[in-house]
C-alpha positions in Angstrom: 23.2 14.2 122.2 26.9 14.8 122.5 29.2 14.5 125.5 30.4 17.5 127.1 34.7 17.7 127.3 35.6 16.6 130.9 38.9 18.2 132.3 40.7 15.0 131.5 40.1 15.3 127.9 40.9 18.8 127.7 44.3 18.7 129.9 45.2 15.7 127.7 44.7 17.4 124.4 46.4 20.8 125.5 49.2 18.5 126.3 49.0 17.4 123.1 49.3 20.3 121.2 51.8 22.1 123.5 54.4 19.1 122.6 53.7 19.4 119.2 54.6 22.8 119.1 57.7 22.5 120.9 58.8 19.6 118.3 58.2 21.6 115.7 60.3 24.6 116.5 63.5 21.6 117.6 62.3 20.8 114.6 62.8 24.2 112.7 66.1 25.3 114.8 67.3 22.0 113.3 66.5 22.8 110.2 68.0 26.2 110.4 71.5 24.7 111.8 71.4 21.7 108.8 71.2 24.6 106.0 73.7 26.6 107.7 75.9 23.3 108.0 74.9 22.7 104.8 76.8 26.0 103.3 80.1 26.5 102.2 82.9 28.6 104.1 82.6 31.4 101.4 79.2 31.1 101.9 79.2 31.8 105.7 81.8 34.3 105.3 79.8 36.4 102.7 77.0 36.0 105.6 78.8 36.9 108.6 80.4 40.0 106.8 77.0 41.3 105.8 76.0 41.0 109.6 78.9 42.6 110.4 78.1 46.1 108.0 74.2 45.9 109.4 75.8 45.9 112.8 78.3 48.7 112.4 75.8 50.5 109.8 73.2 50.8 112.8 75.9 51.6 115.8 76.6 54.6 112.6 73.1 55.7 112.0 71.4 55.6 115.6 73.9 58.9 116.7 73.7 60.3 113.5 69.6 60.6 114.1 69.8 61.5 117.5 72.0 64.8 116.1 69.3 65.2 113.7 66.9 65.2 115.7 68.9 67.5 118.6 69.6 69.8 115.6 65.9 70.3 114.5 65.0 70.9 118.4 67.1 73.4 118.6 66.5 75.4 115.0 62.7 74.7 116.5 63.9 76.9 119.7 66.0 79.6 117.4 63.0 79.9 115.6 60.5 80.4 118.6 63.3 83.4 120.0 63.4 85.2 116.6 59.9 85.3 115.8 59.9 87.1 119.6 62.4 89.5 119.3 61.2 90.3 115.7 57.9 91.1 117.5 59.1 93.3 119.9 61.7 94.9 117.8 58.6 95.8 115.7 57.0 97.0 118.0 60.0 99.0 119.3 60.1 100.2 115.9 57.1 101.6 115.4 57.1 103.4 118.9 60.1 105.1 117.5 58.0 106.1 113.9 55.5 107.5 116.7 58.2 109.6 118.0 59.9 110.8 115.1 56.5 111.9 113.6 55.6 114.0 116.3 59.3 115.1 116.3 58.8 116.1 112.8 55.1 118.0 113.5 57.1 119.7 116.3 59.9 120.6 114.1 57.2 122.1 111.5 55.3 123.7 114.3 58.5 125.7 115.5 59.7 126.7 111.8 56.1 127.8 111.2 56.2 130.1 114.4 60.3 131.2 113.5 58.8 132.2 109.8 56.0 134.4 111.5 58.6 135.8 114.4 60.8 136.6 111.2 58.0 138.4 109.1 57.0 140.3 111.9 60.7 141.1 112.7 60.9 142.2 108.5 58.3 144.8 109.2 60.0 147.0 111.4 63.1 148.9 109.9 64.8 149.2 113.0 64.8 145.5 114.1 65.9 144.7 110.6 68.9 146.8 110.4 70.3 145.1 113.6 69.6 141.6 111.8 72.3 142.1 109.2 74.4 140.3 110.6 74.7 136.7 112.1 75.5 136.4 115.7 74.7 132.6 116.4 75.5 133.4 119.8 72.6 135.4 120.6 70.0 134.4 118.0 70.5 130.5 118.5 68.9 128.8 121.2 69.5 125.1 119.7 70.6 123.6 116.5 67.5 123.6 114.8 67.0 127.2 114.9 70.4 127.8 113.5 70.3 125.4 110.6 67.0 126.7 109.8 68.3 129.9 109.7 71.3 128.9 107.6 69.3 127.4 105.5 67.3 130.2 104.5 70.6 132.1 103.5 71.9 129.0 101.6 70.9 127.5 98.4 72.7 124.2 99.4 71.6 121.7 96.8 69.3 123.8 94.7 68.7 124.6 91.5 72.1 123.7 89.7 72.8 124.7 86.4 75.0 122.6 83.2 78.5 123.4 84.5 77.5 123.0 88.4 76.5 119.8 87.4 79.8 119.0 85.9 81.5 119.9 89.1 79.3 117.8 90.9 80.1 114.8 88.9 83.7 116.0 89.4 83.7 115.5 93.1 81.5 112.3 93.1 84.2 110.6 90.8 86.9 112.1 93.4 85.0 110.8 96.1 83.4 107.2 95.1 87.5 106.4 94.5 88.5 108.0 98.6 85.3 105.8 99.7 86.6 103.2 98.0 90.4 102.8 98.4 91.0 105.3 101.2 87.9 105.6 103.6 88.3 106.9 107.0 92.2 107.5 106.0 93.6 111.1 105.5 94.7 110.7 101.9 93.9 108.9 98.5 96.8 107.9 96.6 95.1 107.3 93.0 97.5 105.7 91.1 98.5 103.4 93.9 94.6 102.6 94.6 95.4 102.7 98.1 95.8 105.5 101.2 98.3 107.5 102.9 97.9 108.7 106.8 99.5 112.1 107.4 97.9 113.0 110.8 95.2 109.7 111.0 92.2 111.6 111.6 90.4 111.6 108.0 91.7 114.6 106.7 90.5 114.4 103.1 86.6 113.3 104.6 86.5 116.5 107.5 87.6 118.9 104.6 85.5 117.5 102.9 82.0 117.8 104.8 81.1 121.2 103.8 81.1 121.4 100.0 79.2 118.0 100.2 76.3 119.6 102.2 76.9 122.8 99.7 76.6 120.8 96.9 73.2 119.3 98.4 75.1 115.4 97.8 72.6 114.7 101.0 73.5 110.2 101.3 77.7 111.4 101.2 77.4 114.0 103.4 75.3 111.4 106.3 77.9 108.7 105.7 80.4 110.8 106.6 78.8 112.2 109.6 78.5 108.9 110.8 82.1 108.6 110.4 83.1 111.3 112.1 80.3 110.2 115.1 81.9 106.8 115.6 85.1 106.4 114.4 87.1 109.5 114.6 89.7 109.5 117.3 91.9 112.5 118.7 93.1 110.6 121.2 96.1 109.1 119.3 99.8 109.5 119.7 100.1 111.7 117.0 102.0 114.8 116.2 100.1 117.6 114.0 100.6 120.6 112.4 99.1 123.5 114.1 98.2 125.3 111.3 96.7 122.5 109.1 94.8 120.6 111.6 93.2 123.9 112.5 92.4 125.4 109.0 91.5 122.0 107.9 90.3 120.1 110.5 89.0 122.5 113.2 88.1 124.3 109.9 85.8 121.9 108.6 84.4 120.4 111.7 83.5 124.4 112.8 81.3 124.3 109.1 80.0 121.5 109.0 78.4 122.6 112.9 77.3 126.1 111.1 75.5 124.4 107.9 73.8 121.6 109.3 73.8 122.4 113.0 74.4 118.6 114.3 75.9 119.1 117.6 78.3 115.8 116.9 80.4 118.6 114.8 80.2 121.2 117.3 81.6 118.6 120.3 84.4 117.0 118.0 85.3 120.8 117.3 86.0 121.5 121.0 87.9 118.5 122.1 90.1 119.1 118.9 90.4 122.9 120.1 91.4 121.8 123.5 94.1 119.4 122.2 96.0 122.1 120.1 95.3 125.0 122.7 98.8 123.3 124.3 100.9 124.6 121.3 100.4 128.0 122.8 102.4 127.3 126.3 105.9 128.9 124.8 107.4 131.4 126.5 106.5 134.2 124.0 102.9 132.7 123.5 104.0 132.4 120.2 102.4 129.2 119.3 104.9 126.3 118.6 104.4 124.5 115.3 103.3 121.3 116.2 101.3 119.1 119.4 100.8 115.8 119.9 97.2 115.1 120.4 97.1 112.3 123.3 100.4 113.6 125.3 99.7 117.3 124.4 103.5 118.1 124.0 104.1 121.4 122.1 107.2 121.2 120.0 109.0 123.2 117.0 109.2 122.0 113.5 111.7 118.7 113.2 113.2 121.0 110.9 114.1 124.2 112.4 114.1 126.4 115.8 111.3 128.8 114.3 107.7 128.4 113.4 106.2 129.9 110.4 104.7 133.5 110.4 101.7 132.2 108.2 100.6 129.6 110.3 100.7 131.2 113.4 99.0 134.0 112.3 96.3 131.4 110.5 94.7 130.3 113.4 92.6 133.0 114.8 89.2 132.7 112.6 88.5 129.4 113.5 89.9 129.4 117.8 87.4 133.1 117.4 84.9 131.0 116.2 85.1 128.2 119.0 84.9 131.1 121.5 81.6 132.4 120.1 80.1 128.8 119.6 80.8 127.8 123.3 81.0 131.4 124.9 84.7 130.0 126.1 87.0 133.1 125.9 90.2 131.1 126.1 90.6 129.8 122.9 90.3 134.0 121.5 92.0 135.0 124.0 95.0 132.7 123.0 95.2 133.8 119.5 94.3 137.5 120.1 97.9 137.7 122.1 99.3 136.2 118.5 97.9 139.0 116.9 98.7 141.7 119.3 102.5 140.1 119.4 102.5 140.6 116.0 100.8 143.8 115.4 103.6 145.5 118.1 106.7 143.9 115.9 108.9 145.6 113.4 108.0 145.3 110.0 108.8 146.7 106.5 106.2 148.8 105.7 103.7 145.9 107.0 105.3 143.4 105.7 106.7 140.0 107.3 109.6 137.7 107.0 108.4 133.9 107.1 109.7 133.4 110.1 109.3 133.2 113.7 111.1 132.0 116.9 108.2 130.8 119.7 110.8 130.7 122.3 111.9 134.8 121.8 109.1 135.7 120.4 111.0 137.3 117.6 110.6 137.7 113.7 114.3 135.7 111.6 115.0 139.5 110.3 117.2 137.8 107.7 113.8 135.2 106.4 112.4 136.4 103.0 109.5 138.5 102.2 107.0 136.6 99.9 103.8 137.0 99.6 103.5 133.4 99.0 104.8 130.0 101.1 104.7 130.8 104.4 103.6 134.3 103.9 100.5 134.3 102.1 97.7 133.9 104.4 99.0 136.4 107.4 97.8 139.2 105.0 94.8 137.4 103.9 93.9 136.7 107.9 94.4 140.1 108.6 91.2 141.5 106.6 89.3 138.7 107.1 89.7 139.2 110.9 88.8 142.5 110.9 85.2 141.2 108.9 84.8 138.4 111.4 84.7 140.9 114.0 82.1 142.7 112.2 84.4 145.4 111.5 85.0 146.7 115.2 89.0 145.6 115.4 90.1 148.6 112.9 93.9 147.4 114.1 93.5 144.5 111.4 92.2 146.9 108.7 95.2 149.4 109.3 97.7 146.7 109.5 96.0 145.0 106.3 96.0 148.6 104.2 99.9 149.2 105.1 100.6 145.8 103.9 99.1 146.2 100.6 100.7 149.2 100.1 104.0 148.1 101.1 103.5 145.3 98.6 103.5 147.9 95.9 106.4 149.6 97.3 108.9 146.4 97.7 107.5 143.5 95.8 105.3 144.8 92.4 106.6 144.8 88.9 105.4 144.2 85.5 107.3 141.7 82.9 108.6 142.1 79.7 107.2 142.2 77.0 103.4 142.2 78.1 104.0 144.1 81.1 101.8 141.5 83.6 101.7 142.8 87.0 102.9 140.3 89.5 104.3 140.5 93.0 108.2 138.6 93.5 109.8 138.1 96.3 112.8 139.9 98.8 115.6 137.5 99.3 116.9 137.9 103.0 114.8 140.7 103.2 116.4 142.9 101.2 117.1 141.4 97.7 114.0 141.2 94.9 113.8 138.0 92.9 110.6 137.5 90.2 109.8 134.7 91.2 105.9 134.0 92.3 104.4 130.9 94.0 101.2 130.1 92.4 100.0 130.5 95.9 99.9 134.5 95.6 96.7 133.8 93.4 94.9 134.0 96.3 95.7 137.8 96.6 93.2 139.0 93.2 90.3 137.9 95.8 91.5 139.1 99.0 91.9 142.6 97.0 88.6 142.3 95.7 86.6 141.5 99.2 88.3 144.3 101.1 86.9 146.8 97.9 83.8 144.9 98.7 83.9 146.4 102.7 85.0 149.4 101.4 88.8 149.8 101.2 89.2 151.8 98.1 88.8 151.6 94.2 92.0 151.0 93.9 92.0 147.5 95.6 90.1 146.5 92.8 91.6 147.5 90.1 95.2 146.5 91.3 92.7 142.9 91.7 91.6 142.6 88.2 95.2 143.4 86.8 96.8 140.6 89.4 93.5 138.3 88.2 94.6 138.6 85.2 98.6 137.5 85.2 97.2 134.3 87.4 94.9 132.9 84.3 97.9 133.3 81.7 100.2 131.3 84.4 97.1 128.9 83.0 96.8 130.0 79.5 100.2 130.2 78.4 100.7 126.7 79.5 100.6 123.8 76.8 97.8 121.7 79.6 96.0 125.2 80.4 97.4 124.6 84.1 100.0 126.3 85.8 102.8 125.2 87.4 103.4 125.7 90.7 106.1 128.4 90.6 107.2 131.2 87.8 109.8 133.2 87.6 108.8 136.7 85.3 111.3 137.9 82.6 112.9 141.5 83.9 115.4 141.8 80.4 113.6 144.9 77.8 113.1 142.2 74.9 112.4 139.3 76.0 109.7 136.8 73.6 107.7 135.5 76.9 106.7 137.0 80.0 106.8 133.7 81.6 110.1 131.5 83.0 109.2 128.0 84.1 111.9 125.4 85.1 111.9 121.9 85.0 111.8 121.4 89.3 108.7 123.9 89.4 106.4 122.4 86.2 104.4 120.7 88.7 99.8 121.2 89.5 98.6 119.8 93.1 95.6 120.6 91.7 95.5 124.2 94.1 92.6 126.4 94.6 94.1 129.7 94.8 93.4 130.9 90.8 89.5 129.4 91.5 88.9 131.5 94.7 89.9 134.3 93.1 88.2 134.1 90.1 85.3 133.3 92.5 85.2 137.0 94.2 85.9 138.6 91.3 82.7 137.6 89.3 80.6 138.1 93.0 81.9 141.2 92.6 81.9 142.5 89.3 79.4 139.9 88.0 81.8 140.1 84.5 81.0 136.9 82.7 84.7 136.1 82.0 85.6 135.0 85.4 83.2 132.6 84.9 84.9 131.4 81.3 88.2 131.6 82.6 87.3 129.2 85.6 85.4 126.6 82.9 88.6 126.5 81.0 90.8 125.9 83.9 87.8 123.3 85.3 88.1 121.4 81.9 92.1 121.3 81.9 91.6 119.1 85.3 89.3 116.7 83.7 91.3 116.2 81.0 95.0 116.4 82.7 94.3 115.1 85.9 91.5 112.4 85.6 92.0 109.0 86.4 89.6 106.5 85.3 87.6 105.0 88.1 90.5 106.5 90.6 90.2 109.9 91.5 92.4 113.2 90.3 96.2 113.2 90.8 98.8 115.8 90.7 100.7 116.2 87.5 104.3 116.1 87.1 105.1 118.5 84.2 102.2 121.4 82.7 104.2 122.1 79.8 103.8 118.6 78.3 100.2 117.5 76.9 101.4 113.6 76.4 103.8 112.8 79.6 101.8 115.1 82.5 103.5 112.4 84.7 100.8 111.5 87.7 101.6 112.3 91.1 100.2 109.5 93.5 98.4 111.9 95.4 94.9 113.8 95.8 95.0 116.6 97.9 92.4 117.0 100.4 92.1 120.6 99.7 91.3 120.1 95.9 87.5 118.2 97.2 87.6 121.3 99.8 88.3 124.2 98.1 88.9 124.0 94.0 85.6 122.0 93.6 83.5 123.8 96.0 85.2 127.1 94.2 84.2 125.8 91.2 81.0 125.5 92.0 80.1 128.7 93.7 81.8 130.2 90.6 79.0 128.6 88.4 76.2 129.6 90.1 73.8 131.7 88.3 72.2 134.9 90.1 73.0 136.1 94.0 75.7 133.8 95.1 75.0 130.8 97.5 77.5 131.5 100.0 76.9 135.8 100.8 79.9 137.5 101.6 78.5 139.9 104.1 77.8 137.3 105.9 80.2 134.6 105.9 84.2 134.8 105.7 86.0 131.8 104.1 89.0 130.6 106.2 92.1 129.6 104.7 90.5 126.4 103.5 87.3 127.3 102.1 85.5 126.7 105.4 82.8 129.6 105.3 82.1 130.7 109.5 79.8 133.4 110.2 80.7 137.0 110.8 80.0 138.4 114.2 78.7 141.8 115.2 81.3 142.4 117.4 
């Protein structure tokens, strides 16, 4: 039987074994201290140093894990916020789908009950014969309605035959190149690649709106909307031209409003309007030349005393047009005293020197009589007023009549040897020189739409015979494109009809020629308008085409190896020679109808009134 371990025993023992472990760890710190006494210097250095680097490695790594670590918190928390605002925009998202559909069935709803109100409208005669005409400010209630209604008269982007095609292609090369080296800017300079500002207000894109909603190029028309929503400014200390802000500018804005009734057009029209309503505070309410659009300080040209008869008496479609859109009379009112000042001046035989003194009020009696710079468009403004006004203004028929025949009295001859009918010029007022701007080309058409209203057989005739001295300045020329200015040979004789000096052998690429040949097949529907205008079309493609840059001016027409490029593309050639083109082209009843709609000086088609 063993004997159970007293406390003695057991306190002895513990004892025991609590001094043997404290002996052997002396023991083992001893033994530590001997092999590191036992070790070289190198040795201990080698030892120490590698200490050292653990040290410093983990005073280096313990931060470096704590910005880890903060950094994955925190892409945690980003992560968390744009999971939630990628759920509500979602569901923001699809509220608005929810709204734009039932916009949309509304939309459908109202053009199904405008299409029945029309049909019924169709079956009674009398009804009908007062809807000839367009009168946006009675038959319009809201955008909607009127772009409908445009819409209906249009063929904007339909079916499009080979050489429509080629036009289009035309203006998307000229445009990818302004979108790409000019965007927002007034001008593309092609050869350079890069822009030029003239007024700062995107000139060549405004001019441009129209014949890209004509031409149905839907994505180019929406990016420049969105241009002119957020980044067009008037309110810049600039000075503009009267004349070509509003032809162009006010023009295009006005257009763009009638095709595709967005109100942002309509809005940017009016505080334009407003801005250049200050050139009309001279004393004669002659309208000085130019404004500047944030100070609104009316000036005459840098150049001269006198503003040109032309462009203040190129004005009054689009300020009429502003009056009808917002029911304002002022801006009418302003250019209907232009006209009336004009209409009770002296003239010679209804024709006008160039200029015109805003202070006196008072024609330069000793200015030359052309028919072309700075004459051209107060004849063409005359009959187009008097269709705007739905024909009730007979003042700008009778004043438009006098002046054609006073062009046959004082400016018409023929040259030698093919006898082509052109119109030169008077000198001073008094002395006739042959010389004719390619600018007169507009004329042919202008003849040709007031035969259209009625004004006489003999319009058209004296038309086709002016048409056809405008394609040989083309045809005679070594490009097929005619130099900006001829002079006609007078001497019994002569080998060619056609002078062209070195200083005039210049194309900007002008419109005038097109927009003639335009009317003239509308109206006579004779095929070789349309073959004239195709030749002409493919001179420019092959004389003015840059690779991957847009269309230049040329230099020299007479020359078919050294053109010479201009580095310059006028906004008016995307404005009105391709949208010319194009309207040329078109097969069957024309797209734009000319008893309804009256081209300003800029190919910007506005409606005619009833009254």
């Amino acid at each position: 039987m063993s004997v159970p371990w007293s406390r003695e025993t057991l306190a002895i023992n513990i004892g025991q074994d609590n001094t043997t472990y404290d002996n052997s760890k002396a023991r083992r710190k001893q033994s530590i201290w001997r092999v590191w006494k036992r070790l070289s210097r190198m040795q201990r250095s080698v030892i120490l140093l590698i200490l050292l680097l653990g040290l410093l490695s983990m005073l280096y790594i313990i931060p470096v894990m704590q910005l880890e670590w903060a950094k994955k918190r925190e892409m945690s928390e980003l992560i968390k916020k744009k999971t939630f605002f990628f759920r509500t925009q979602s569901k923001i998202l699809r509220s608005k789908l929810l709204d734009e559909l039932e916009q949309q069935q509304k939309a459908k709803q109202q053009l199904s009950d405008l299409q029945k109100a029309q049909d019924s409208l169709a079956s009674k005669k009398e009804e009908r014969q007062l809807n000839i005409q367009i009168r946006p400010e009675h038959k319009f209630d809201n955008p909607g309605e009127e772009k409908v209604f445009f819409q209906k008269i249009f063929k904007a982007g339909g079916i499009q035959n080979k050489k429509q095609l080629a036009v289009i292609n035309a203006f998307s090369h000229a445009w990818k190149a302004y979108k790409q080296f000019a965007w927002g800017h007034d001008e593309l300079r092609p050869v350079g690649r890069t822009y030029q500002e003239w007024f700062g207000i995107g000139l060549t894109l405004v001019d441009s709106l129209d014949t890209m909603y004509i031409m149905g190029l839907k994505e180019e028309f929406s990016e420049a909307r969105d241009w002119v929503e957020k980044h067009m400014t008037l309110d810049i200390n600039q000075d503009v031209n009267l004349f070509e802000t509003t032809i162009r500018i006010l023009g295009g804005l006005l257009s763009a409003y009638h095709l595709s009734g967005d109100v942002i057009f309509k809005h940017k029209a009016k505080d334009l309007g407003d801005r250049l309503m200050y050139c009309f505070d001279s004393p004669s309410k002659i309208p000085y030349s130019d404004v500047n659009l944030k100070t609104k300080k009316a000036h005459p040209p840098r150049w001269g005393p006198d503003s040109t008869t032309s462009e203040v008496t190129t004005i009054q479609l689009e300020f009429r047009d502003l009056s009808r859109i917002f029911r304002d009379p002022k801006y009418e009112a302003a250019v209907n005293e232009v006209s009336n000042h004009i209409h009770n001046q002296p003239k010679k035989d209804g024709l006008v020197p160039i200029f015109i003194n805003a202070q006196t009020g008072e024609f330069r009696t000793t200015a030359t009589i052309t028919l072309g710079a700075r004459g051209d468009s107060y004849y063409e403004y005359l009959l187009k007023q008097w269709l705007q006004t739905g024909k009730k203004n007979d003042s700008f028929r009778d004043d438009y009549v006098e002046a054609v025949k006073g062009m046959q009295l004082h400016l018409m001859r023929e040259s030698e040897p093919h006898k082509l009918l052109y119109f030169g010029e008077l000198l001073g007022g008094r002395n006739f020189s042959p010389k004719m701007d390619h600018l007169v080309c507009y004329l042919p058409g202008t003849l040709a739409l007031g035969y259209m209203h009625g004004l006489g057989d003999e319009h058209l005739e004296l038309a086709k015979k002016l048409m056809k001295t405008c394609f040989n300045m083309y045809n005679r020329m070594p490009t097929k494109l005619s130099p900006e200015i001829v002079y006609f040979n007078m001497a019994p004789g002569a080998k060619e009809d056609l002078i062209v000096k070195p200083a005039d052998a210049h194309n900007l690429q002008r419109p005038e020629t097109v927009e003639s040949l335009f009317y003239l097949y509308q109206i006579t529907k004779d095929k070789k308008y349309q073959e004239w205008g195709w030749m002409i079309f493919q001179a420019f493609e092959k004389y003015t085409k840059l690779p991957n840059a847009g269309y230049a001016s040329i230099s020299n027409v007479k020359s078919i190896t050294n053109q010479g490029f201009r580095d310059k593309m006028e906004s008016f050639f995307l404005a009105e020679t391709l949208k010319y083109f194009y309207l040329l082209f078109a097969d069957g009843d024309p797209i734009i109808p000319l008893d309804k709609y009256v081209f300003n000086s800029e190919a910007h088609p506005l409606p005619i009134y009833d009254s």
